[in-house]
DSSP file (Angstrom, degrees, kcal/mol; ACC not computed):
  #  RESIDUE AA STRUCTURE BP1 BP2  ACC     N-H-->O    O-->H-N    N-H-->O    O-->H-N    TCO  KAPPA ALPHA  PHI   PSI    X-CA   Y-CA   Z-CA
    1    1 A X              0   0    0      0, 0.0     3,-0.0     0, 0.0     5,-0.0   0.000 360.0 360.0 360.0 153.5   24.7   17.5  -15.2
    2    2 A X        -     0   0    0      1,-0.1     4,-0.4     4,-0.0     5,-0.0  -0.002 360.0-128.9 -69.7 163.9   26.8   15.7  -12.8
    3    3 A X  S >> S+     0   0    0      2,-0.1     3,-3.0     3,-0.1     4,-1.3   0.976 105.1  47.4 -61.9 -70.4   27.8   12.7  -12.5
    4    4 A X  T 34 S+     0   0    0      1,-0.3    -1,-0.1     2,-0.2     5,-0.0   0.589 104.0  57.3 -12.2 -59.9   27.0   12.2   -9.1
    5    5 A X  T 3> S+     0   0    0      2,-0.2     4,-0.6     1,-0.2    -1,-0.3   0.347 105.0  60.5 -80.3 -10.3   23.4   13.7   -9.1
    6    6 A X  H <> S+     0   0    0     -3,-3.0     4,-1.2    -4,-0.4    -2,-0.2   0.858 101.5  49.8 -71.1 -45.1   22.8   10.9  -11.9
    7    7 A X  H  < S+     0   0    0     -4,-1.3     4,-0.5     2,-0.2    -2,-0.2   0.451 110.6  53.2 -69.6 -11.0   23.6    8.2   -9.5
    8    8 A X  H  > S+     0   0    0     -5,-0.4     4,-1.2     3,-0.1    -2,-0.2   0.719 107.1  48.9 -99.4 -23.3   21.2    9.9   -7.1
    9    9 A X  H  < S+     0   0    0     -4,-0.6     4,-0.3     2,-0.2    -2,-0.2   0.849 114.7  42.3 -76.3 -21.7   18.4    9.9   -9.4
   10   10 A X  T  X S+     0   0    0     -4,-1.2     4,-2.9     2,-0.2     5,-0.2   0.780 113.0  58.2 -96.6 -32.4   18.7    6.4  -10.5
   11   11 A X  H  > S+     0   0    0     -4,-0.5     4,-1.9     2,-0.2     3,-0.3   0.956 108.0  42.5 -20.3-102.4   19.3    5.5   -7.0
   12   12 A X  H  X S+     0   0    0     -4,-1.2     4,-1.7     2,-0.2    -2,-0.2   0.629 113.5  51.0   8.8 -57.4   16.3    6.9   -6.2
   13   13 A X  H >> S+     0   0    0     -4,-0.3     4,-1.9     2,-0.2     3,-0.8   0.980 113.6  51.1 -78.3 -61.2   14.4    5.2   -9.4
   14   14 A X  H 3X S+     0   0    0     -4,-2.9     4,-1.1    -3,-0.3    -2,-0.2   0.773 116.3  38.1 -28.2 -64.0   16.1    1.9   -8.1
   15   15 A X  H 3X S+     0   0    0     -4,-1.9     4,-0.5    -5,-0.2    -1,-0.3   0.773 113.6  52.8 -64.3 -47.8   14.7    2.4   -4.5
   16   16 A X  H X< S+     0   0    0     -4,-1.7     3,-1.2    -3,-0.8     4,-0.5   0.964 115.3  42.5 -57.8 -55.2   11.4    3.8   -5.3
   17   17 A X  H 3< S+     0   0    0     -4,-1.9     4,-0.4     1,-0.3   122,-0.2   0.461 107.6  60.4 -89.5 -14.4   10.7    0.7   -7.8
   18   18 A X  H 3< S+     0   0    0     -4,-1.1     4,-0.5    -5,-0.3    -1,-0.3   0.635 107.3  46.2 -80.0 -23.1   12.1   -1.9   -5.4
   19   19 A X  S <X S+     0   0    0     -3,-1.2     4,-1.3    -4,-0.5    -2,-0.2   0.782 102.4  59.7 -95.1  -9.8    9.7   -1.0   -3.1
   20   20 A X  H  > S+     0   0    0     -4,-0.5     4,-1.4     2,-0.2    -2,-0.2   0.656 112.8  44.9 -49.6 -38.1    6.7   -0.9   -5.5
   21   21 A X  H  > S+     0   0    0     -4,-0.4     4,-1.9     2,-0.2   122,-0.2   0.831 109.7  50.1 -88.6 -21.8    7.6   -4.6   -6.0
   22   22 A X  H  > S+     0   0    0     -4,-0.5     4,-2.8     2,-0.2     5,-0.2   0.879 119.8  41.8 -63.9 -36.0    8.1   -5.4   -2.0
   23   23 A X  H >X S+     0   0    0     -4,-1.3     3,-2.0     2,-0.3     4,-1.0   0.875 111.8  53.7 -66.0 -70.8    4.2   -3.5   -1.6
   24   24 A X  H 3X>S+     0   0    0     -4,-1.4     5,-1.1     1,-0.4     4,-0.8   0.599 119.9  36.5 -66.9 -61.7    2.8   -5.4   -5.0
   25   25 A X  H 3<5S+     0   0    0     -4,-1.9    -1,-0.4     2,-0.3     3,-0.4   0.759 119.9  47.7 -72.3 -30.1    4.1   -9.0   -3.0
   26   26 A X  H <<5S+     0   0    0     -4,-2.8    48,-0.6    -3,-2.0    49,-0.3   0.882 110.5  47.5 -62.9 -55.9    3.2   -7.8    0.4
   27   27 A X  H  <5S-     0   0    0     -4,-1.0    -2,-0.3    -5,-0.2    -1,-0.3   0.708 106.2-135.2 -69.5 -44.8   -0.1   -6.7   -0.6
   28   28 A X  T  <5 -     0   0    0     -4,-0.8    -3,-0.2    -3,-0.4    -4,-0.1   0.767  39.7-178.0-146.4  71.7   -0.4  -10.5   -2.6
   29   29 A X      < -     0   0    0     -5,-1.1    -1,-0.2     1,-0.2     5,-0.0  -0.175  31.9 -86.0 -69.6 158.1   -2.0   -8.4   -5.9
   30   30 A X        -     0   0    0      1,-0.1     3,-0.3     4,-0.0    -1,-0.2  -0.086  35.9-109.6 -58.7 168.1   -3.1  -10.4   -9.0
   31   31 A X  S    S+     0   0    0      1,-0.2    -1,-0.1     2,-0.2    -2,-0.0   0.457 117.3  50.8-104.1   4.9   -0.7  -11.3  -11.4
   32   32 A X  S  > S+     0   0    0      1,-0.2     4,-1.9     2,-0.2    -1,-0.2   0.374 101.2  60.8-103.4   9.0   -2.2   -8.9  -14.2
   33   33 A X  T  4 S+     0   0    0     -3,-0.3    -1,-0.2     3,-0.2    -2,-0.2   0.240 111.4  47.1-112.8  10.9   -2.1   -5.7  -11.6
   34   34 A X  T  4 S+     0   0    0     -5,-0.0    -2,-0.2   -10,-0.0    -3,-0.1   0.439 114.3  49.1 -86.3 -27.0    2.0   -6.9  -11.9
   35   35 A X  T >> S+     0   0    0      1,-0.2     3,-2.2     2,-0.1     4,-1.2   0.983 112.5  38.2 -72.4 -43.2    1.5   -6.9  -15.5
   36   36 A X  H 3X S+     0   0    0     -4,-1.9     4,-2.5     1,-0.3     3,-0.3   0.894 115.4  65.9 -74.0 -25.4   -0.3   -3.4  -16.4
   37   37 A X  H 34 S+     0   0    0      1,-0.3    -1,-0.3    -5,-0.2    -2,-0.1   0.436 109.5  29.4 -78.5  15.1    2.2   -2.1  -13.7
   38   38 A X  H <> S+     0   0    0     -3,-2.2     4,-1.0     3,-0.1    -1,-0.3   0.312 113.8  61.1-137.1   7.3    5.0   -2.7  -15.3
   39   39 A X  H  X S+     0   0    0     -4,-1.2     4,-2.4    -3,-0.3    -2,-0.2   0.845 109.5  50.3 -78.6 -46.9    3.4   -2.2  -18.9
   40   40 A X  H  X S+     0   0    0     -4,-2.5     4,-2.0     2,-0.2     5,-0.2   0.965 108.2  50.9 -40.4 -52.3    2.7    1.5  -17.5
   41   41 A X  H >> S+     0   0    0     -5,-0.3     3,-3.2     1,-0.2     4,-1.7   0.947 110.3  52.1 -58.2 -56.7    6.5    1.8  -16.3
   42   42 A X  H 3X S+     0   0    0     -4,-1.0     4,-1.1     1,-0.4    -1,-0.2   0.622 110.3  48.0 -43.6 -42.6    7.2    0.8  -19.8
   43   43 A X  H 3X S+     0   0    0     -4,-2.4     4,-0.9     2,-0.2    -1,-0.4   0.712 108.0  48.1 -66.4 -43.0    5.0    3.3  -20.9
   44   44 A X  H <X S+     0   0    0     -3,-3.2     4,-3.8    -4,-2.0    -2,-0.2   0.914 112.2  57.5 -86.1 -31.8    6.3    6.4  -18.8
   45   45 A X  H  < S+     0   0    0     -4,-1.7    -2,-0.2    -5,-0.2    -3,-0.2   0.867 115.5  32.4 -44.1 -51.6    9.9    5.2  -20.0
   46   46 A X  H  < S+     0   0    0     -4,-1.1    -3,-0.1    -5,-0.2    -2,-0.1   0.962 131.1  29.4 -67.6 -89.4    9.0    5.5  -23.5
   47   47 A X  H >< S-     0   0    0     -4,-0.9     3,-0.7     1,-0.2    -2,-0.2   0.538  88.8-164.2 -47.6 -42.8    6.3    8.6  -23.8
   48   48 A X  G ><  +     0   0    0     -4,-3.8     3,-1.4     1,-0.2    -1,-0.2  -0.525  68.4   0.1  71.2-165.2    7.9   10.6  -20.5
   49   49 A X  G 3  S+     0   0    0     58,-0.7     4,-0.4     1,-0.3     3,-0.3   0.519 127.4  69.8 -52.2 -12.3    5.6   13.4  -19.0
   50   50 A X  G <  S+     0   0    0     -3,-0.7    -1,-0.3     1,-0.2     4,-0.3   0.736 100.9  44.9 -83.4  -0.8    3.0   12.6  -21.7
   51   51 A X  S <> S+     0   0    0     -3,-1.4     4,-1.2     1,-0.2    -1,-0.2   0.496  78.2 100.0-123.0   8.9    2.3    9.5  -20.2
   52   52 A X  H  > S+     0   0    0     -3,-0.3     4,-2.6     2,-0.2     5,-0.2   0.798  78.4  62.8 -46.3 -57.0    2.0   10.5  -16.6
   53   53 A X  H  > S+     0   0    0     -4,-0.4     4,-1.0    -3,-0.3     3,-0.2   0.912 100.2  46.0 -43.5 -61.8   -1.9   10.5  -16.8
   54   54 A X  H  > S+     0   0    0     -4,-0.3     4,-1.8     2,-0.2    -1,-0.2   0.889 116.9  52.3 -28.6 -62.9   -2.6    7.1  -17.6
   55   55 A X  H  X S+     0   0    0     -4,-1.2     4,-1.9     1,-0.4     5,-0.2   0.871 112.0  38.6 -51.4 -43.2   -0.1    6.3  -14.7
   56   56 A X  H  X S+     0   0    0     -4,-2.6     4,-1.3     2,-0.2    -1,-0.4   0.720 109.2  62.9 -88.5 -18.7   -1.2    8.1  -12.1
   57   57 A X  H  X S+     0   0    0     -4,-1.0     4,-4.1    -5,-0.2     5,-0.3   0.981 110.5  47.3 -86.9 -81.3   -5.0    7.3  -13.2
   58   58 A X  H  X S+     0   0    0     -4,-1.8     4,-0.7     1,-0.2    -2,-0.2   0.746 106.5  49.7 -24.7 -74.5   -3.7    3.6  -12.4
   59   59 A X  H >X S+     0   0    0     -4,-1.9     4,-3.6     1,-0.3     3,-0.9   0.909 112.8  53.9 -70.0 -41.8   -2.0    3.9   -8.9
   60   60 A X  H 3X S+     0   0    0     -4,-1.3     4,-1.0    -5,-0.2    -1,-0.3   0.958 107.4  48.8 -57.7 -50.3   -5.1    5.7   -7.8
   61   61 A X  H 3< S+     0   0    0     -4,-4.1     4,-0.4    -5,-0.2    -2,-0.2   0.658 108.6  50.6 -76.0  -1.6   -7.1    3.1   -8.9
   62   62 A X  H <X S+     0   0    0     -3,-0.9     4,-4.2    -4,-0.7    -2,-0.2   0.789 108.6  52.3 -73.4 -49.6   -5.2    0.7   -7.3
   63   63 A X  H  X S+     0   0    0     -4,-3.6     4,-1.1     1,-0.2     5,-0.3   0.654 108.6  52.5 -62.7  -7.3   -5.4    2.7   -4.1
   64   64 A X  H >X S+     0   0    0     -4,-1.0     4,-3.1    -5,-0.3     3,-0.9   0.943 107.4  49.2 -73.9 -58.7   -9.2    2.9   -4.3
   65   65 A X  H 3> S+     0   0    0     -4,-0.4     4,-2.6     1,-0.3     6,-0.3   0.889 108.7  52.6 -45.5 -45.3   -9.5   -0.5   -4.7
   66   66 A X  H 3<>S+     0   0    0     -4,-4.2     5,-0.5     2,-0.2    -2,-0.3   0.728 116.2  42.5 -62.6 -29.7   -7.1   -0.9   -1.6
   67   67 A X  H X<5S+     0   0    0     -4,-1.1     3,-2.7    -3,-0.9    -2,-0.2   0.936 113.0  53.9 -76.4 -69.6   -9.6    1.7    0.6
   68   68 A X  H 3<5S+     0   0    0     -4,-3.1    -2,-0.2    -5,-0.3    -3,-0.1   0.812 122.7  24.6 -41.2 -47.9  -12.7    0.1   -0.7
   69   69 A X  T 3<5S-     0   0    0     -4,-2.6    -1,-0.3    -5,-0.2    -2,-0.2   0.475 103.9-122.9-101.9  15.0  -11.9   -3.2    0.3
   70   70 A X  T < 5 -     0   0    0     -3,-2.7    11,-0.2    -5,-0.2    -3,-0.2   0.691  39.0-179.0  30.6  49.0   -9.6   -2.4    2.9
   71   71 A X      < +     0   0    0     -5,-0.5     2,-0.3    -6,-0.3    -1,-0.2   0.019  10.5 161.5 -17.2 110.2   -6.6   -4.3    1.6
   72   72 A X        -     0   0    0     -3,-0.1     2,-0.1   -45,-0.1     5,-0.1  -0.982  47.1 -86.3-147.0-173.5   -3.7   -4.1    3.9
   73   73 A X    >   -     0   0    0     -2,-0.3     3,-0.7     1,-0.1   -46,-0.2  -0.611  29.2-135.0 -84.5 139.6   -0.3   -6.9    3.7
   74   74 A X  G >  S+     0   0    0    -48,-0.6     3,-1.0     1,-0.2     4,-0.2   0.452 103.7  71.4 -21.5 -27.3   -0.7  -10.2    5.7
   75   75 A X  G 3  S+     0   0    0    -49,-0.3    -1,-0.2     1,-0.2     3,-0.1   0.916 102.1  40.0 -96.6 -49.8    2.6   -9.7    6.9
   76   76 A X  G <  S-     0   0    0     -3,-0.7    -1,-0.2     1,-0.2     4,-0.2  -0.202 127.3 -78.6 -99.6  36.1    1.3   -6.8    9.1
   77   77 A X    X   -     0   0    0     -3,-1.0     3,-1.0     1,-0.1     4,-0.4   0.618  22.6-131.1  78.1 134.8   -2.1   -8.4   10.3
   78   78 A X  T 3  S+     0   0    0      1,-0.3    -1,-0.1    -4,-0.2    -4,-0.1   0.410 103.1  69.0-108.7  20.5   -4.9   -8.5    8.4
   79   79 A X  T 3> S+     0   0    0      1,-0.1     4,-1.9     2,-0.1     5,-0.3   0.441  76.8  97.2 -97.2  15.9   -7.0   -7.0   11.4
   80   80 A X  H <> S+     0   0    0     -3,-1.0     4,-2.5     1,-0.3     3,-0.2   0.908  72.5  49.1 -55.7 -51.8   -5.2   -3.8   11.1
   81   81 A X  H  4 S+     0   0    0     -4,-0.4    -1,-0.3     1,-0.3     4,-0.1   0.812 112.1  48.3 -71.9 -12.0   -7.4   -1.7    9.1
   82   82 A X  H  4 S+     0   0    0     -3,-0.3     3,-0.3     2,-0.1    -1,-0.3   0.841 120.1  41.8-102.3 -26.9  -10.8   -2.4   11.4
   83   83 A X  H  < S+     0   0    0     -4,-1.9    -3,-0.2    -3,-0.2    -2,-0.2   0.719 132.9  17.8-102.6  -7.6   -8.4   -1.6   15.0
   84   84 A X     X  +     0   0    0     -4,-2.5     4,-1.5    -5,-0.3     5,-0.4  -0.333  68.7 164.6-149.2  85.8   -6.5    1.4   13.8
   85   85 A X  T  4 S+     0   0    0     -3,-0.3     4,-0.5     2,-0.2     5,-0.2   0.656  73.6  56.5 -66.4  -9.4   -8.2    2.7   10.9
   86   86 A X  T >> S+     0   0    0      3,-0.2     4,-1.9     2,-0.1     3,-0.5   0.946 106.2  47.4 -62.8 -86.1   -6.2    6.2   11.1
   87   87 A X  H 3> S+     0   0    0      1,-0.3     4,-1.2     2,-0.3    -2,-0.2   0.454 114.8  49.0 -71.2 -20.0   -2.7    4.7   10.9
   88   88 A X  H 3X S+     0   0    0     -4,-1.5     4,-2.8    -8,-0.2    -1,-0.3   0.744 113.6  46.3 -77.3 -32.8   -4.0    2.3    7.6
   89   89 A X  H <> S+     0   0    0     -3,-0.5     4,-1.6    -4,-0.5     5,-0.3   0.982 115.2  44.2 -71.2 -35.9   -5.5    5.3    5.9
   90   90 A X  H  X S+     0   0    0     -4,-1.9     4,-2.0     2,-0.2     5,-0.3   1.000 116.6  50.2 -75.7 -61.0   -2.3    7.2    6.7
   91   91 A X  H  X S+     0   0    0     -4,-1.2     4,-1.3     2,-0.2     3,-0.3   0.761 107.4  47.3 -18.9 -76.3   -0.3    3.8    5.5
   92   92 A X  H >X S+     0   0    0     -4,-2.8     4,-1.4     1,-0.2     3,-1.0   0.980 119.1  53.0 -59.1 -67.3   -2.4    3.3    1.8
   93   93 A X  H 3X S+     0   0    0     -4,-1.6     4,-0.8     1,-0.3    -2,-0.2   0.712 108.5  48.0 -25.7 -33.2   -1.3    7.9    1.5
   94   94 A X  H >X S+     0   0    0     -4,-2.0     4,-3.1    -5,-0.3     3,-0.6   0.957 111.6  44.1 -90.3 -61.7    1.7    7.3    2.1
   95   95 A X  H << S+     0   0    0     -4,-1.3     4,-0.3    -3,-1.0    -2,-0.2   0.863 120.9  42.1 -54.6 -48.5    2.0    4.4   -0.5
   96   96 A X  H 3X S+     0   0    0     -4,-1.4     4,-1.1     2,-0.2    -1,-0.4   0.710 111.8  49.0 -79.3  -6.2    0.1    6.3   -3.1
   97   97 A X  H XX S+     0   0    0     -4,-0.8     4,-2.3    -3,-0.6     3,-1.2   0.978 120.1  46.8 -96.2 -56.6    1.9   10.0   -2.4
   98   98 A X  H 3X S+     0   0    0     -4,-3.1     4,-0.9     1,-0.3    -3,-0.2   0.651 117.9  41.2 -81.0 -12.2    5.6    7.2   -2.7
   99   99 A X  H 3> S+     0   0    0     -5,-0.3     4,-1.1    -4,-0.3    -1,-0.3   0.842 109.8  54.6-101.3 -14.2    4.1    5.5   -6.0
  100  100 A X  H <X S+     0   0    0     -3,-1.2     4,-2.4    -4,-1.1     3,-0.4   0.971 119.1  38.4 -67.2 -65.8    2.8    9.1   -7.5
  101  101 A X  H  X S+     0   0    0     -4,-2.3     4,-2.1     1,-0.2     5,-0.5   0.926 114.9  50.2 -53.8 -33.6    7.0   10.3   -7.0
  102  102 A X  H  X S+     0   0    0     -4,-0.9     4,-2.4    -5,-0.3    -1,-0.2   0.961 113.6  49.9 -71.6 -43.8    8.3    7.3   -8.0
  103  103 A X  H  X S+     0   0    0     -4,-1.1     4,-3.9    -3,-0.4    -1,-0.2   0.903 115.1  38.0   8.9 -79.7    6.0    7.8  -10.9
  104  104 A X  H  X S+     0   0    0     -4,-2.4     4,-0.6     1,-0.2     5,-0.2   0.973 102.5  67.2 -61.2 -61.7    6.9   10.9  -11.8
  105  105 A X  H >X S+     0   0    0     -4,-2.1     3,-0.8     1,-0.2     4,-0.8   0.927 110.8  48.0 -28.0 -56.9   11.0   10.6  -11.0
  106  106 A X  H >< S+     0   0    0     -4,-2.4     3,-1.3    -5,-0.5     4,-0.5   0.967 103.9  52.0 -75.6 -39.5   10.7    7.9  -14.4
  107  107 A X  H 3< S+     0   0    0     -4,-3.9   -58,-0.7     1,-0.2    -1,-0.2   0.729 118.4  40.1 -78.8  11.2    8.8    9.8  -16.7
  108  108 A X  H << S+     0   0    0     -3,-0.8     3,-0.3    -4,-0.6    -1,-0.2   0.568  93.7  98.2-108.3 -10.8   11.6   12.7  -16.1
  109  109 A X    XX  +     0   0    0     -3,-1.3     3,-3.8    -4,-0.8     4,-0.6   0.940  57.7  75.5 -57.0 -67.2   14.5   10.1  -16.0
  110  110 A X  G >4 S+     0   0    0     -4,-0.5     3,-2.6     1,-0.3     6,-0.2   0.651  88.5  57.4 -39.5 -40.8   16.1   10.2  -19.7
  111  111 A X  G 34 S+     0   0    0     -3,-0.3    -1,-0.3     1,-0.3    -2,-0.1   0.627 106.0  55.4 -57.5 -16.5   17.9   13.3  -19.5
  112  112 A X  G <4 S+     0   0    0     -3,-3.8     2,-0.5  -106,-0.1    -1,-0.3   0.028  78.5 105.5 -85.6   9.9   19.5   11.8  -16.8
  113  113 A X  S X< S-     0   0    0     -3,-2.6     3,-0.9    -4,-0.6     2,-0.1  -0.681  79.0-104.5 -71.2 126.6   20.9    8.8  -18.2
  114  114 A X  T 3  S+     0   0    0     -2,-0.5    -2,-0.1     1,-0.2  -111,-0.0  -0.476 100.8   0.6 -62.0 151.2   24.4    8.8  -18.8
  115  115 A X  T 3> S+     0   0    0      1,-0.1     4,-2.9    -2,-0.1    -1,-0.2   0.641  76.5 140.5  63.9  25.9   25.3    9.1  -22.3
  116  116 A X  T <4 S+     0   0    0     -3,-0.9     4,-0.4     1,-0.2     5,-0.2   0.653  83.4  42.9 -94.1  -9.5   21.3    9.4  -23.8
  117  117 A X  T  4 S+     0   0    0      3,-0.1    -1,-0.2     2,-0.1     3,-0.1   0.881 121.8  38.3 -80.4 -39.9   22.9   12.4  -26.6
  118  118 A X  T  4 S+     0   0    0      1,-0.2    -2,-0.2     2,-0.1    -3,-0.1   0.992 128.6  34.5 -88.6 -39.9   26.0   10.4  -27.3
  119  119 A X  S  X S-     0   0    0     -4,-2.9     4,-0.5     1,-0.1    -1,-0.2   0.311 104.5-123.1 -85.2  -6.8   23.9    6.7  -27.3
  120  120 A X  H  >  -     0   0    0     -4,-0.4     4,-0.7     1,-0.2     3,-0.3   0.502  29.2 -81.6  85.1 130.2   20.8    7.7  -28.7
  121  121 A X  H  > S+     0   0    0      1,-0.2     4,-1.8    -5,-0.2     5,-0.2   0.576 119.6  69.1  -3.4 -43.2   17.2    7.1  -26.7
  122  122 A X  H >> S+     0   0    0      2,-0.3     4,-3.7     1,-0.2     3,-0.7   0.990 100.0  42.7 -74.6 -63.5   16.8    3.8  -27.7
  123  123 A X  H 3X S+     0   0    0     -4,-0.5     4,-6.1    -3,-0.3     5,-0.3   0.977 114.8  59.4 -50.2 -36.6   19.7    2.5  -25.6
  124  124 A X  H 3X S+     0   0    0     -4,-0.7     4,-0.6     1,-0.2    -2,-0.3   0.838 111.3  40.2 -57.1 -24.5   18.1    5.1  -22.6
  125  125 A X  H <X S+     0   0    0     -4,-1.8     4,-3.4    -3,-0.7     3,-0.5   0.902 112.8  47.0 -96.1 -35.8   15.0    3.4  -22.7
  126  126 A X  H  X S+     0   0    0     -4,-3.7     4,-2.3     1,-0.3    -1,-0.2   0.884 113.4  49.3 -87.0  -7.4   15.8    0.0  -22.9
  127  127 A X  H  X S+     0   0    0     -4,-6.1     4,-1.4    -5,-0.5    -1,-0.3   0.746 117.3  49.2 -85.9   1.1   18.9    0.3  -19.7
  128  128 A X  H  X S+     0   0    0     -4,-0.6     4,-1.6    -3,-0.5     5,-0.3   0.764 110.0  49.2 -84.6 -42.2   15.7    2.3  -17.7
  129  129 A X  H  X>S+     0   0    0     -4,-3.4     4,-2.1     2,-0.2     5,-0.6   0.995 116.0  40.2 -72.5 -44.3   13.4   -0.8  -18.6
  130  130 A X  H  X5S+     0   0    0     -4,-2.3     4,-2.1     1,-0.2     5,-0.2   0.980 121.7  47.5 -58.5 -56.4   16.0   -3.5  -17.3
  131  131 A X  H  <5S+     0   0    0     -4,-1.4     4,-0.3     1,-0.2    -1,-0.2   0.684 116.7  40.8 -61.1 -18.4   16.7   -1.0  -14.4
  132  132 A X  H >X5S+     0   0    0     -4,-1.6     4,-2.3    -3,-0.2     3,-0.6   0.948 118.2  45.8 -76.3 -80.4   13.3   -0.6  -13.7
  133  133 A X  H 3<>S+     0   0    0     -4,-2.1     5,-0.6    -5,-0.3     4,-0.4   0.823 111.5  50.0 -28.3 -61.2   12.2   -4.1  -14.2
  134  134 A X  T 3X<S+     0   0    0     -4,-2.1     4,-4.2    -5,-0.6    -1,-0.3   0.962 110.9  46.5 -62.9 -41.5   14.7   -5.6  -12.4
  135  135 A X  H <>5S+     0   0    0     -3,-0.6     4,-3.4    -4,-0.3    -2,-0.2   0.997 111.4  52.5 -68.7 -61.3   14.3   -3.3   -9.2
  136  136 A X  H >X5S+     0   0    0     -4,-2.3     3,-2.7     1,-0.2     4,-0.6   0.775 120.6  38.7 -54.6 -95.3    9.9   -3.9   -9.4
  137  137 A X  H >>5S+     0   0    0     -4,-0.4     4,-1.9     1,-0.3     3,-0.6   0.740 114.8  58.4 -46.4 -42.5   10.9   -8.2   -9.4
  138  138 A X  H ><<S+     0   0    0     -4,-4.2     3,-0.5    -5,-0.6    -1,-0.3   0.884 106.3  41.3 -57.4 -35.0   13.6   -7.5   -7.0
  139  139 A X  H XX S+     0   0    0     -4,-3.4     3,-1.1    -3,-2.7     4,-0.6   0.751 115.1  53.5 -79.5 -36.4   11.5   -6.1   -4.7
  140  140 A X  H << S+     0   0    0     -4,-0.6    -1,-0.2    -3,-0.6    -2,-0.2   0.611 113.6  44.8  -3.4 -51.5    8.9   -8.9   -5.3
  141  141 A X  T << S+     0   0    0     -4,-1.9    -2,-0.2    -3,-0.5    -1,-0.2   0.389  99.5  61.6-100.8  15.0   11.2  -11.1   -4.8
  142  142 A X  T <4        0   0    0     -3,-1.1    -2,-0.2  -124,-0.2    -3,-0.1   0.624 360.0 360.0-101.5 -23.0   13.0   -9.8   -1.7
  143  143 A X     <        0   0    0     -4,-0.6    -1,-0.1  -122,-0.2    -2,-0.1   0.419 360.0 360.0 -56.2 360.0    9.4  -10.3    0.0
């Protein structure tokens, strides 16, 4: 695999997970729906495609919660979802169909780490958890 197309997948993971941490702070979530979301990434990082269930189980139950109670960010008026309930429902879809790929993009990642044959797994997991990790607080903290 290329070089190139490695730096566009981690891109990608980078980008996806920075904005998972912008939504998490936007949204102002509890501070254990920041922990089990990033114990899950931790989880698809390790396990891969087996651990995809669990993951996606979660972001859907986040989004549920977000319907049910009709969550939406301070930042963008918190009478939005009662005067244009289309364009919130399209909003929370959009946010779970971006947390499902982003999702998905990490539990497929190692094989695209540089060096995960010559360097062994172990180092892949743990530069995906700092890269991971770092991106979800950056984005948290970029809010």
């Amino acid at each position: 695999m290329s070089t190139a197309r490695r730096w566009v997948y981690l891109t990608l993971l980078l980008l996806g997970y920075s904005a998972a941490g912008w939504l998490l702070a936007a949204f102002q979530v509890h501070w254990w729906v920041w922990l089990v979301t990033f114990g899950l990434t931790l989880h698809l990082i390790r396990c891969g495609p087996a651990a995809i269930v669990p993951a996606s189980a979660w972001v859907t139950g986040v989004m549920f919660v977000a319907a049910v109670t009709k969550a939406w960010a301070p930042l963008w008026g918190l009478r939005f979802p009662y005067e244009h309930a289309q364009l919130w429902a399209l909003g929370l879809l959009l946010i779970w169909l971006g947390a499902i790929v982003s999702m998905v993009l990490l539990a497929l990642a190692p094989p695209f780490v540089v060096g995960v044959r010559e360097r062994g797994e172990g180092i892949a997991a743990y530069s995906l958890s700092i890269l991971v990790g770092t991106a979800l607080a950056g984005g948290g903290l970029l809010y």
